[in-house]
N, C-alpha and C positions, 0 to 999 in steps of 0.2 A: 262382890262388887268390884274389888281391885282386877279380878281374870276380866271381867265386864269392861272394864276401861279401858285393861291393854289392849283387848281382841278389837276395840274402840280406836284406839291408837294406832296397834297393826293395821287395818284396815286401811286407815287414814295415810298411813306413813307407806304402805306398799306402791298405790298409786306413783308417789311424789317421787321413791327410787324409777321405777318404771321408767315416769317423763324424763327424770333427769340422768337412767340410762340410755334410753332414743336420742336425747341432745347431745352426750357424747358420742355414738353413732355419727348421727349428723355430721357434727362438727368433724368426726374423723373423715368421714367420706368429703366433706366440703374442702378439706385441708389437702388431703389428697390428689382434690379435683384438679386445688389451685394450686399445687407444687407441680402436678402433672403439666399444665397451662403453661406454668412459668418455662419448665424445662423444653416444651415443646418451641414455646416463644424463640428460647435463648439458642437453642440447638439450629430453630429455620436462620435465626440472623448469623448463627457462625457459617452456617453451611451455602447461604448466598452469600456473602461475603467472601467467600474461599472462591465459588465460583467466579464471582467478577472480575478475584484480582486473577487466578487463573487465568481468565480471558483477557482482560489486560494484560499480562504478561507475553499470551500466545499473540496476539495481536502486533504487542511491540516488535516481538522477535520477525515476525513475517517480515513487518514495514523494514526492519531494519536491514533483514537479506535482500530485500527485494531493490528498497534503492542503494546497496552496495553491489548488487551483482546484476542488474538491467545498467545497460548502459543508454545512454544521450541515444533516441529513437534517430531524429531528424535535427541538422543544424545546416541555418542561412547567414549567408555577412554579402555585404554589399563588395562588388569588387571597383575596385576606381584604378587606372589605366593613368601610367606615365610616360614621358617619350618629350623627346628634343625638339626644337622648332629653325635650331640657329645654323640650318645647313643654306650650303651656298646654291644647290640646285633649285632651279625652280622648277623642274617636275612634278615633284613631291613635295605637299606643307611639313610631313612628319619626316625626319631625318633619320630615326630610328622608328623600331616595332614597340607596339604598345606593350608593357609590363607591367604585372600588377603584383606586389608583396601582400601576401593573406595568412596572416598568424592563425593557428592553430591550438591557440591559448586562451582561454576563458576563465578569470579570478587566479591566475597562477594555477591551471590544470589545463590537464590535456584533452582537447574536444574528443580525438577518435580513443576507444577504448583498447588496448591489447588485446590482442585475438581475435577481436571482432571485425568481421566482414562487412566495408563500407562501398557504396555506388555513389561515385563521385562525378557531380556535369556540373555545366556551366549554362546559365541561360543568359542569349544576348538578346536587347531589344535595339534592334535597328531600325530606321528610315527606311523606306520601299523608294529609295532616289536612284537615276540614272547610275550612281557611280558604283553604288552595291550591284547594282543588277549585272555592269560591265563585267566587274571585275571576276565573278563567277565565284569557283571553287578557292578558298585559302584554310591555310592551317595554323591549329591551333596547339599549341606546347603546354603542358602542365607540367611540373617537377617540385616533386617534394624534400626539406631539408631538414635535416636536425638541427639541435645547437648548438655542435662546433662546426654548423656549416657542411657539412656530409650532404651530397645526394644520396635520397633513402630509393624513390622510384623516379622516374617520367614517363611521361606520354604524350605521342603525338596522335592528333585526327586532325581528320582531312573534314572543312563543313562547306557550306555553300548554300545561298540563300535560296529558298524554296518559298513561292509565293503561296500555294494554297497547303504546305505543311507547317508545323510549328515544334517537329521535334525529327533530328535524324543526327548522323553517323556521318556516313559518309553520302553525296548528292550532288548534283550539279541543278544550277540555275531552269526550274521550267519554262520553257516560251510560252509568251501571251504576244498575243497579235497587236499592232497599236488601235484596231478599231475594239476587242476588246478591254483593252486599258480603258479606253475613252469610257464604252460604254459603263464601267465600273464604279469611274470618276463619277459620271452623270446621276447612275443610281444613287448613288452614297456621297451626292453633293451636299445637300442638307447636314448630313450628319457633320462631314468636313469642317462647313461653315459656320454650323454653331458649337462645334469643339469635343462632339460627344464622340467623335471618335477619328481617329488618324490613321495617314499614311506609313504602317510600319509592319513590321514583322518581328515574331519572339521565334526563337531559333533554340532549339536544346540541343547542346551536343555533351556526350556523355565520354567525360577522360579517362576514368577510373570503374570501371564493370566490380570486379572484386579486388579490392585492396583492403589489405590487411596490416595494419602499423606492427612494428617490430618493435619487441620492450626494448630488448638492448640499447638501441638508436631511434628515440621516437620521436616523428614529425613535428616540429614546432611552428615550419615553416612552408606555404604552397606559393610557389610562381608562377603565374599565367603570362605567357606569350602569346599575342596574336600574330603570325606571320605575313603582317601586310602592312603597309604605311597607306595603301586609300582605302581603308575601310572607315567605315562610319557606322560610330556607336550611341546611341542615348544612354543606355543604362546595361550593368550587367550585376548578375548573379550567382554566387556558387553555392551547391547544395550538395548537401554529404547523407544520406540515407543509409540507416543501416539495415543488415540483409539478415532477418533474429533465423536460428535454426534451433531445434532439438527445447530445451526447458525455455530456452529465451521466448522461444515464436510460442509456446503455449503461456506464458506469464504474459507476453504483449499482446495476442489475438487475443486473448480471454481471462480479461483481468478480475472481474467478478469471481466467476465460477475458479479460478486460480487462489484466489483473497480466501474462499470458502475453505477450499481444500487444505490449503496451507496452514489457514488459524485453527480449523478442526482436526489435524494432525499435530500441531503444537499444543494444543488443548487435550487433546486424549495421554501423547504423551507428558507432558506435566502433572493429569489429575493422577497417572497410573504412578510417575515418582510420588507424588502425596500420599497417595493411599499405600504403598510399598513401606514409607517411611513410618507413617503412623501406625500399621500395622505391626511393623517392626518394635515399636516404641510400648505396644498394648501387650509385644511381649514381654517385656521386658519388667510387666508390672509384679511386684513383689505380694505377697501374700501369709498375712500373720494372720493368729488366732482370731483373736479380737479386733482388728483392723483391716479395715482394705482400703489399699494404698492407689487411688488411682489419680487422673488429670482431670480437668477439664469437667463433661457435665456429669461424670457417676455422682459427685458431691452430693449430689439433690437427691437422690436416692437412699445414700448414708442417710441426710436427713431424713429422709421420709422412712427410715424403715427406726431410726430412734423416736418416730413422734408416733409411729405405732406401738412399740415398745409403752412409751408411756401411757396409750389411751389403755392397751390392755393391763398394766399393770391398776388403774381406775378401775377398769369395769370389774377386775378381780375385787378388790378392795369395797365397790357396792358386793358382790353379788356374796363375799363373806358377812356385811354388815347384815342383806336380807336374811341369810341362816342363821345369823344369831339371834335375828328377832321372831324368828319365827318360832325356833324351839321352846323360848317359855309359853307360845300358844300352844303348842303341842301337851307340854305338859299338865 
């Protein structure tokens, strides 16, 4: 009767090891799944995060060569024109030639960049009046100065109103007939009368082809001379253009596909220090019997191979308990 109740028992009690070795299964593989999860988690957030600031980085670095070594593309300043009135001729209303002082200074810096190659004109907009038309061909003087006043260059051109051109060098006044004048007026009466558009002429004449500022002695200062006392001016213009060659002209024509190149060449080189460095560092890791010394996400691992350690020490600890119950069935 007592073999009867244990075989009774045994029975009973085999099952209930069983279930409650599959739930530690379970649980170890669920434990597992979820440390696996974790470290997967924690390793994608280290690893976008290195990349963004990497690209941040490469990004900075570009912006920041890019606008210390492009210089000022294009720069305009109005030019305004001085000259005497109190002479005793009456020939002439103007007693001297027009002069205009044009700083080459912007926030306490220098507009033209060392080294770089600028194309330098002037545009005038004049009256289409008998007195321009007389007076034909005159010249124009530009000269540039430093700060203690040095002439750095000058130039002179020769310009001359051109009725149906709007930009030259050198030229002289084209004839128009007075029956075509007339007919001209007559067309473009309308427009005259109600203001949409005027008797005038824009004139470019270009002082400077390639000029290049000198560091030693650099332009602070541009003077324009017009060499006429009957000329007649509404408004004038100076325009500095620069002429990019070799890395310039590809960062300025193509600033996009330049932006790409540059932050993707900053980027590759930085990830490749990263990873040199970390590599370096994964050597450098130490290794004892019983420990391994590492950074970062091995930890997770440590843990996980000591929470296997313990589920096997359990399932040992059942799987001795079912041998011991089994033998007095045996016997």
């Amino acid at each position: 009767m007592d073999r009867e109740s244990d075989l009774c028992q045994g029975d009973v009690g085999e099952p209930a090891l069983l279930v409650a070795q599959v739930l530690l299964r379970l649980q170890k593989a669920v434990v597992a799944v979820v440390l696996r999860i974790r470290q997967t988690i924690v390793q994608s957030f280290v690893v976008s995060s290195v990349v963004v600031l990497l690209l941040w980085i490469a990004a900075f670095l570009y912006g920041s060569f890019y606008y210390s070594y492009m210089p000022r593309a294009a720069f305009s300043t109005p030019v305004h024109y001085y000259y005497r009135t109190d002479c005793e001729s009456p020939s002439s209303f103007l007693c001297t030639y027009p002069v205009a002082n044009i700083s080459l200074m912007r926030n306490k810096k220098h507009v033209l960049t060392f080294g770089q190659a600028y194309q330098i004109s002037l545009q005038l907009e004049m009256p289409d009046s008998p007195t321009n038309q007389e007076q034909g061909m005159f010249m124009i003087r530009a000269a540039c100065f430093s700060r203690d006043g040095g002439q750095v260059a000058s130039s002179s051109r020769h310009a001359s109103k051109q009725l149906s051109a709007s930009s030259s060098r050198f030229g002289i006044l084209r004839y128009q007939s007075d029956l075509l004048r007339y007919l001209g007026t007559l067309l473009f009466l309308p427009a005259f009368l109600s203001g949409a558009a005027e008797q005038k002429q824009i004139l470019d004449v270009e002082l400077f082809s390639d000029y290049t500022d000198d560091p030693y002695t650099p332009s602070t200062t541009a003077v324009i001379e017009i060499l006429s006392n009957k000329v007649q001016i509404y408004s004038s213009h100076l325009y500095i253009h620069a002429h990019f060659s070799g890395l310039r002209y590809l960062l300025f024509n193509f600033p996009l596909i330049s932006a790409v190149v540059g932050v993707s060449s900053n980027f590759i080189f930085l990830s490749l220090l990263f990873l040199i460095s970390y590599m370096r560092l994964l050597l450098k890791v130490e290794w004892s019997p019983g420990q391994l010394r590492s950074d970062g996400l091995l930890s997770f691992d440590g843990t996980t191979m000591n929470n296997n350690q313990q589920e096997d020490g359990k399932d040992a600890v059942l799987q001795n308990h079912l041998v011991r119950r089994r033998q007095p069935q045996q016997m």
